[in-house]
C-alpha positions in Angstrom: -141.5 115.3 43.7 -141.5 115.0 47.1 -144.4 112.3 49.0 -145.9 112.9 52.0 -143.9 111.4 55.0 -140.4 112.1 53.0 -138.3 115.5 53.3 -139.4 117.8 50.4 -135.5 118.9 48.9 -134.3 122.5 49.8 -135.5 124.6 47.1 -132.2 125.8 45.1 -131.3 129.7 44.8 -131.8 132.2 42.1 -128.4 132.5 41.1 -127.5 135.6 39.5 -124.1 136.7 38.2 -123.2 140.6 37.8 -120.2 141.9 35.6 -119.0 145.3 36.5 -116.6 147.2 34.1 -113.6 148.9 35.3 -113.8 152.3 37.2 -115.1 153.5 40.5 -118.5 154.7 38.6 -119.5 151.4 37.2 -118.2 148.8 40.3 -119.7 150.4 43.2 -123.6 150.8 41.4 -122.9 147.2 40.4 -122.3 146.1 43.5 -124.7 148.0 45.2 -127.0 145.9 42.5 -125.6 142.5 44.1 -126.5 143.6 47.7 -130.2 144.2 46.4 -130.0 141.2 44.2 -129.0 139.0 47.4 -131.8 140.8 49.3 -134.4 139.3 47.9 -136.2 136.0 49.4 -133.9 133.0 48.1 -131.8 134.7 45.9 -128.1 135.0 45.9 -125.3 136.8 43.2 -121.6 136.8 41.7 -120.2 139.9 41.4 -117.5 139.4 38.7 -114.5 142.3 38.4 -111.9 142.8 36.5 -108.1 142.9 37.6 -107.3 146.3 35.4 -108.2 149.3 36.8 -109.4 148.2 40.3 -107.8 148.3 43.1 -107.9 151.3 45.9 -109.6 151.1 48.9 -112.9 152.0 47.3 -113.0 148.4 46.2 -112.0 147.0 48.8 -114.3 148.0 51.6 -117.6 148.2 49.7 -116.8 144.1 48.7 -115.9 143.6 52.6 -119.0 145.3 53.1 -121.4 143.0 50.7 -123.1 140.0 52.8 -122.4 136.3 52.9 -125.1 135.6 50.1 -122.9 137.7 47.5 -119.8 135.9 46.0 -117.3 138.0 43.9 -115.0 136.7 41.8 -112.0 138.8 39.6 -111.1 137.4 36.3 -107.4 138.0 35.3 -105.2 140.9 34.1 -105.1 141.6 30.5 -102.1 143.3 28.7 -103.8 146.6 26.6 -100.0 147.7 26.2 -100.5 147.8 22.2 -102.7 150.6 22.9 -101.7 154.2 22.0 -100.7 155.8 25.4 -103.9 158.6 24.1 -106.5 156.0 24.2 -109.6 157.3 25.6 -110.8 155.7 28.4 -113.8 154.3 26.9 -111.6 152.6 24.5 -108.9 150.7 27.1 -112.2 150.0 29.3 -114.0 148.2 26.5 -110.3 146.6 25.2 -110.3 144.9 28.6 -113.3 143.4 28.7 -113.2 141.8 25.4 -109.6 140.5 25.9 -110.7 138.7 29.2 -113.6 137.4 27.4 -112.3 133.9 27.4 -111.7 133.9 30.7 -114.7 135.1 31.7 -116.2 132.0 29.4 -114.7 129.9 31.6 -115.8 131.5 34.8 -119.5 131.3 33.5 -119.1 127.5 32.9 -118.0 126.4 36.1 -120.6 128.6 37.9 -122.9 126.9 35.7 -121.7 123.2 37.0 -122.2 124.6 40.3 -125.1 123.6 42.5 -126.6 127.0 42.2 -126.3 127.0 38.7 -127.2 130.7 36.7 -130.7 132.4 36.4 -129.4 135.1 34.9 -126.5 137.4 33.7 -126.2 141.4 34.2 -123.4 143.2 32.7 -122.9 147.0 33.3 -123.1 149.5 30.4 -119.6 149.0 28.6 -119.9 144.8 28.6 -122.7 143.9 26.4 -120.2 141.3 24.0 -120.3 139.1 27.6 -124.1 138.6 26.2 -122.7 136.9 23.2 -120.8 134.5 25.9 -124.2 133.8 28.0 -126.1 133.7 24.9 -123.7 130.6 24.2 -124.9 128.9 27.7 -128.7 129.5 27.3 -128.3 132.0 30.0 -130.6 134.8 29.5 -129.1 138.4 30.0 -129.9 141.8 31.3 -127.8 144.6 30.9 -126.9 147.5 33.6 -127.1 150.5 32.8 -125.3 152.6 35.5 -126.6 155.9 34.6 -130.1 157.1 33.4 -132.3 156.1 30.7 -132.0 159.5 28.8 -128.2 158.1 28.3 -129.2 155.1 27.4 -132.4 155.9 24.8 -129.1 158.4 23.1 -126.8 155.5 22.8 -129.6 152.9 21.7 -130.0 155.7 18.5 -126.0 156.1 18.0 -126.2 153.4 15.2 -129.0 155.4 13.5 -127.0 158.7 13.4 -124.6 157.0 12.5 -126.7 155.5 9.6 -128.3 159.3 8.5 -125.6 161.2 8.8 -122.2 162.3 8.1 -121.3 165.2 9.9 -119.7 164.9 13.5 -122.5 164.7 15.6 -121.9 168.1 17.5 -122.5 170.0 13.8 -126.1 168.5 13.5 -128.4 171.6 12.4 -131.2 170.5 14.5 -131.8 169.5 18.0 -132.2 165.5 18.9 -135.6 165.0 20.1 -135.9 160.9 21.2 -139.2 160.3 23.0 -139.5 161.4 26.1 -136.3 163.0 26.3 -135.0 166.4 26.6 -134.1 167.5 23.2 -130.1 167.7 22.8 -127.7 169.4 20.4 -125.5 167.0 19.0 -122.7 168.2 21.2 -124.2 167.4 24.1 -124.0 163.3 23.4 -121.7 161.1 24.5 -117.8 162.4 24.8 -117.1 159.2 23.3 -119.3 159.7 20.0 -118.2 163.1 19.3 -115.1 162.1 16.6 -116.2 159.6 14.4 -112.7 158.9 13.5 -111.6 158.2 17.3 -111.6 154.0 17.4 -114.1 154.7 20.4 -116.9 155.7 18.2 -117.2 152.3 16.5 -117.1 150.6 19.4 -120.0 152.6 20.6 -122.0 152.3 17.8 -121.0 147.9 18.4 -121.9 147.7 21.9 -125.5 150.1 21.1 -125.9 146.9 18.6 -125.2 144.6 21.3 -128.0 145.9 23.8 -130.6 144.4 21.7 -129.4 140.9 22.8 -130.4 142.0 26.0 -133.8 140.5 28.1 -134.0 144.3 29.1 -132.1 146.7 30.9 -132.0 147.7 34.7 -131.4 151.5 34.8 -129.8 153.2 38.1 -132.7 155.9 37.9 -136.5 156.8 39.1 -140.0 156.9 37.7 -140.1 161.0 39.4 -136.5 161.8 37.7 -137.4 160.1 34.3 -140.9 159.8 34.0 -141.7 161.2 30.7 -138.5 158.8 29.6 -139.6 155.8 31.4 -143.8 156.4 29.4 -142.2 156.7 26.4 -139.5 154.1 26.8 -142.5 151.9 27.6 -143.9 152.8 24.5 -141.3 151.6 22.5 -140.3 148.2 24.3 -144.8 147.9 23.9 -143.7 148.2 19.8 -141.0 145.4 20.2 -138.3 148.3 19.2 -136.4 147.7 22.3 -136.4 145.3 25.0 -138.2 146.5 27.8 -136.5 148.8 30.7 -137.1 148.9 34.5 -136.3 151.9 36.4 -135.0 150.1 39.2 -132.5 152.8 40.8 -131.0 154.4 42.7 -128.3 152.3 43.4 -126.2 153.9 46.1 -122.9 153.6 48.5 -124.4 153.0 52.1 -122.8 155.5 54.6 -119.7 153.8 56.4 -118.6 154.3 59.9 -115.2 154.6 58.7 -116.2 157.0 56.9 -117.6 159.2 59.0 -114.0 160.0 60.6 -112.4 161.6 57.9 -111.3 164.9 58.7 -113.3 166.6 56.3 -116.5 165.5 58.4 -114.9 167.2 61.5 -114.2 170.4 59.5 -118.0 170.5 58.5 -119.0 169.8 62.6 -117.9 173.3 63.0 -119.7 175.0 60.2 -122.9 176.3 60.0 -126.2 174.4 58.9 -126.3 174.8 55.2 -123.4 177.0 55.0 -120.8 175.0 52.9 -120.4 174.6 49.3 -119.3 170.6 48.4 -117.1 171.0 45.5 -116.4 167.7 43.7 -115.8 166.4 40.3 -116.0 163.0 41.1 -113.4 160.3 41.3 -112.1 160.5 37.8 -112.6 164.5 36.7 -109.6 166.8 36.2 -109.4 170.7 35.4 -106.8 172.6 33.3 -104.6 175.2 35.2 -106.4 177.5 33.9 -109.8 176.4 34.9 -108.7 175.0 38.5 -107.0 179.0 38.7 -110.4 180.4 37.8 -112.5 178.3 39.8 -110.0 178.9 43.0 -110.2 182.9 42.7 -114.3 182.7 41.8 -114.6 180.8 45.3 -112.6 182.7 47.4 -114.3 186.3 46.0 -118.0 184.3 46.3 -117.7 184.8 50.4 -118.9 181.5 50.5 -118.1 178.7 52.7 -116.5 175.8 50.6 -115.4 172.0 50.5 -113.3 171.2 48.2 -111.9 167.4 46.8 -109.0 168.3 44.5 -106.9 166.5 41.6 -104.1 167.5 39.8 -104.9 169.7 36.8 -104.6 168.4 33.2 -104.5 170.5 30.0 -105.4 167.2 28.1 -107.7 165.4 30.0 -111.1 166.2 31.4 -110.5 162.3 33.0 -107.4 162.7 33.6 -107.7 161.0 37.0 -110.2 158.0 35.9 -107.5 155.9 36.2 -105.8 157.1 39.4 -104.4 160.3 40.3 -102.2 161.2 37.3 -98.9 159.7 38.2 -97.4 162.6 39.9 -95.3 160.3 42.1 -95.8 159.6 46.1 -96.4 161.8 48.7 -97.2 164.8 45.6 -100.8 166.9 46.5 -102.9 168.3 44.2 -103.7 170.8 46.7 -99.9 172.4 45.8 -101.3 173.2 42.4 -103.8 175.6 44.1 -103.0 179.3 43.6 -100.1 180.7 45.9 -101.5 181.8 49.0 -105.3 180.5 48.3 -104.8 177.9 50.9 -104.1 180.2 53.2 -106.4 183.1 52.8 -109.5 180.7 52.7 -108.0 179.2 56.2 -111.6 179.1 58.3 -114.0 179.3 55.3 -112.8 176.8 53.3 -110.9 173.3 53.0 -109.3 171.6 50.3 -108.6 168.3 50.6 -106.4 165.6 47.9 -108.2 163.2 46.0 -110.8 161.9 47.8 -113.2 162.7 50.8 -116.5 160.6 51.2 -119.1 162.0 49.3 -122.1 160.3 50.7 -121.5 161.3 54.0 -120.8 164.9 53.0 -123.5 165.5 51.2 -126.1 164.7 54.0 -124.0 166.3 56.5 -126.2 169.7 58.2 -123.7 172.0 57.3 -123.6 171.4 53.4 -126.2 173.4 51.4 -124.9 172.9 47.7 -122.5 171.5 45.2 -120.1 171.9 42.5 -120.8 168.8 40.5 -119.6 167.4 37.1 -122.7 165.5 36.9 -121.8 161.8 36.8 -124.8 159.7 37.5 -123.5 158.3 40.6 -123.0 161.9 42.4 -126.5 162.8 40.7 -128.2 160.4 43.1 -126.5 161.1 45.6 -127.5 164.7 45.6 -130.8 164.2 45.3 -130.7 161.6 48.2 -129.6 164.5 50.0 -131.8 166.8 48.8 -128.7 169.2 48.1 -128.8 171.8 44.8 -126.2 171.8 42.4 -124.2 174.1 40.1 -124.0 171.8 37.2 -120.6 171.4 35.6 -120.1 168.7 33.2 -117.2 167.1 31.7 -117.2 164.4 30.0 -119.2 161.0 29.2 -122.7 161.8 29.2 -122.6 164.5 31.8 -123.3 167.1 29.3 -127.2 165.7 29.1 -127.4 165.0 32.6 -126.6 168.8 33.5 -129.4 169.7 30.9 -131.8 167.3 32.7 -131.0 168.3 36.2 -131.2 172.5 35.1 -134.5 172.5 32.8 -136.2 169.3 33.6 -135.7 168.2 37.0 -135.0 172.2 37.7 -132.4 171.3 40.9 -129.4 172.7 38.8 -127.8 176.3 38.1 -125.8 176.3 34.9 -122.5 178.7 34.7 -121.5 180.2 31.6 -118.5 179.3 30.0 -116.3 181.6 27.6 -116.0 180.2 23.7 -112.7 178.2 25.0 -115.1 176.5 27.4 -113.3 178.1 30.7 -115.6 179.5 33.5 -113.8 182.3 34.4 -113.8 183.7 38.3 -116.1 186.4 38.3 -119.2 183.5 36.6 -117.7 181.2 39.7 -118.6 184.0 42.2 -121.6 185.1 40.7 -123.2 180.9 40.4 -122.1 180.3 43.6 -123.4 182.7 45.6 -126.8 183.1 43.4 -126.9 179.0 44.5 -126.0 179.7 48.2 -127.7 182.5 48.9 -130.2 183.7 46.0 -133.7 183.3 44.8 -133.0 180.8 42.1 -131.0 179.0 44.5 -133.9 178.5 47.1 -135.8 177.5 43.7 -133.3 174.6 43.0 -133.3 173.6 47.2 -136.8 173.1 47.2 -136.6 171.3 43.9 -134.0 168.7 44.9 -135.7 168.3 48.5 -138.9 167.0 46.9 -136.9 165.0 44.3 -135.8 163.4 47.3 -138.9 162.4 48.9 -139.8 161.2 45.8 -137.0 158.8 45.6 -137.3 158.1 48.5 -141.4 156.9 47.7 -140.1 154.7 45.5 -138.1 152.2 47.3 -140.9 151.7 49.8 -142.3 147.7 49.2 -145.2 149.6 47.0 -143.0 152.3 45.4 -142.1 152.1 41.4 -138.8 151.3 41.5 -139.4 148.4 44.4 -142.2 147.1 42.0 -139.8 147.5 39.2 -137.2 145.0 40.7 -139.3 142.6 41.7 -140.9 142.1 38.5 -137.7 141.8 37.2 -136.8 139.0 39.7 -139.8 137.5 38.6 -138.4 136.8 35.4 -135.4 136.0 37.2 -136.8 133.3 39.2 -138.7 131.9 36.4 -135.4 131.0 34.1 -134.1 129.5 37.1 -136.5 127.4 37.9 -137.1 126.4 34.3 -133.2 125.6 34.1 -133.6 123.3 36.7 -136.8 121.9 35.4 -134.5 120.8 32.7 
């Protein structure tokens, strides 16, 4: 204790350590988490990555772009070459983050012998045995959970279907009806639950288990989006079922200057206010032949205006580009799997462009008035930041239950039909896209996601849910740390 006339010590940071698993969806919401984290008044974070799976410029820019407070740190290539080369991706994600385990243990140690010491620990969604590792140091742990709660509440049950039943979960006679939640059909869970015989179902069901060492959980989502989730939610963390959940979000990419001179933003400079169609399935989301043929010919007959990021189709893989672009070799397009000719017929009204294009920017440009979206979390947000409708067109993960949310909760979605083999076929692609464009149920879904977005945008004011959310979080935060220290 400091007496009067003597220097009272500087007081020492909340130190908080972050653990993003591989892929673009999980690292940049992470880190987005660290840049808030090191926000707040004397608090500072570790961002910990691993080697597999990330590298691209993605990476690269949004860590240049995190401030001085925020430290990152990579722990070191693992070998997951015993794998079969059909591994899901689920399955080589959570492979790699148990086989750097050890390294991780000793990254946690030394930052523990640091001056800062550790407050706390937040690992993402697919990294709850690193709670078994902080558990070890006394450190308490939160996970984060990059999606919404409606994802989560469905994978915090996985171990009780599991338990009841003995079907696959997509032959369950009735709907799934978790509190506060949308009911679901049991096809419309997880990808990565659906084949109870796929090594990734077992490892769901394991990490589902894990949660529950967990402090609580920060979710990437909104009182407005989720609010009937987030009550109930309440409910049960009230009942000690789970541990409780703070609807901290959204978490998402800052707009870069860089950006903003990619040619796709110059194309939309000469368009229209509200005239483009944004056509994306994020950064790991691939189409069959067939489908990326169907979807081609439905856009060029809609007459509408259109943006469109394209991958190279797969027949196998509805992520067939999760990883990176497919392995076609350098200097290969995706844009030369396009139908013959569409490139050129579209010339003026539309523009495809390889592999990536940034979304954030796009989306709030003038000229964009809806989007084509698979319906990862991450693009989610970032629609409803921009206040843009969707045609909602999932693929895999939980993207099937965040299309139901967005079409008959949130009501900012169109849904196509698809035949019984699951392809949209052109004349559905015409039809969706113009009714979003330039119909009635369109204008519904605009006016929908525009107040969505002022409702998100409520909450991150200092008195706003999701800002009170976080700080009582830090709270708890703040106390461990000073408690550690204390001792």
């Amino acid at each position: 204790m400091a007496t009067e006339g003597t220097p009272a010590a500087p007081e020492r940071s909340t130190h908080v350590v972050l653990l993003a698993c591989p892929g673009t969806g999980h690292v940049l919401p992470v880190a987005e988490l660290a840049r808030r984290v090191a926000g707040l008044d004397g608090f500072t974070a570790t961002l910990v990555t691993f080697t597999n799976f990330s590298s691209g410029d993605q990476y690269s820019s949004t860590f240049a772009s995190l401030p001085p407070s925020v430290s990152t740190a990579v722990l070191p290539e693992v070998s997951i070459d015993d794998l079969p080369a059909d591994a899901r991706a689920e399955t080589r994600i959570i492979a790699v983050v148990r086989r750097a385990l050890p390294h991780f243990r000793d990254l946690l140690r030394s930052l523990l012998d640091s001056p800062a010491g550790v407050a706390a620990f937040v690992p993402d969604l697919f990294c709850p045995w690193a709670l078994e590792v902080s558990a070890e140091f006394g450190v308490p742990g939160y996970v984060f959970c990059p999606t919404n709660l409606m994802a989560l509440s469905t994978i915090l049950h996985t171990p009780e279907l599991d338990r009841t039943t003995t079907c696959e979960f997509r032959d369950l006679p009735d709907l799934i009806r978790l509190p506060g939640c949308v009911p679901l059909h049991g096809s419309e869970l997880l990808d990565t639950v659906q084949d109870r015989a796929d090594p990734a179902y077992a490892l769901v069901v394991d990490l589902a288990k894990l949660y529950l060492l967990s402090q609580g959980f920060l979710v990437n989502t909104f009182d407005a989006m989720e609010h009937e989730t987030v009550a109930a939610f309440e409910e049960l963390s009230d009942e000690g079922v789970y541990p409780p959940a703070y609807a901290v979000g959204p978490f998402i990419r800052p707009r870069s200057e860089k950006s903003c001179e990619h040619s796709s933003l110059r194309w939309l400079d000469e368009q229209p206010a509200g005239s483009v169609l944004y056509v994306c399935f994020g950064s790991g989301g691939t189409l069959s032949r067939e489908q990326t043929e169907e979807l081609a010919a439905g856009l060029e007959a809609s007459g509408q205006r259109f943006l469109w990021v394209v991958q190279f189709p797969s027949d196998k893989d509805k992520s067939g580009a999760f990883f990176g672009d497919g392995g076609r070799g350098d200097g290969d397009s995706p844009v030369k799997y396009l139908p013959e000719g569409f490139v050129e017929r579209t010339e003026g009204t539309g523009l495809a462009v390889p592999f990536w294009a940034p979304q954030v920017e796009i989306l709030s440009h003038p000229a964009v008035g809806g989007f084509v979206s698979h319906c990862g979390w991450n693009s989610t947000l970032e629609a409803v930041a921009a206040g843009v409708p969707t045609v909602a067109w999932p693929l895999y993960a939980e993207q099937r239950m965040n299309a139901k949310m967005l079409s008959e909760r949130a009501g900012m979605a169109l849904r196509p039909e698809a035949r019984e083999d699951g392809v949209v076929t052109r004349d559905e692609v015409a039809a969706v896209v113009r009714e979003l464009m330039a119909g009635e149920k369109g204008a519904s879904a605009r006016k929908k996601a525009r107040l969505l977005r002022e409702e998100m945008a409520k909450g991150l004011v200092p008195d706003g849910r999701s800002r009170q959310a976080f700080e009582a979080v830090a709270g708890r935060w703040k106390a461990a740390g000073n408690g550690m220290a204390a001792a």
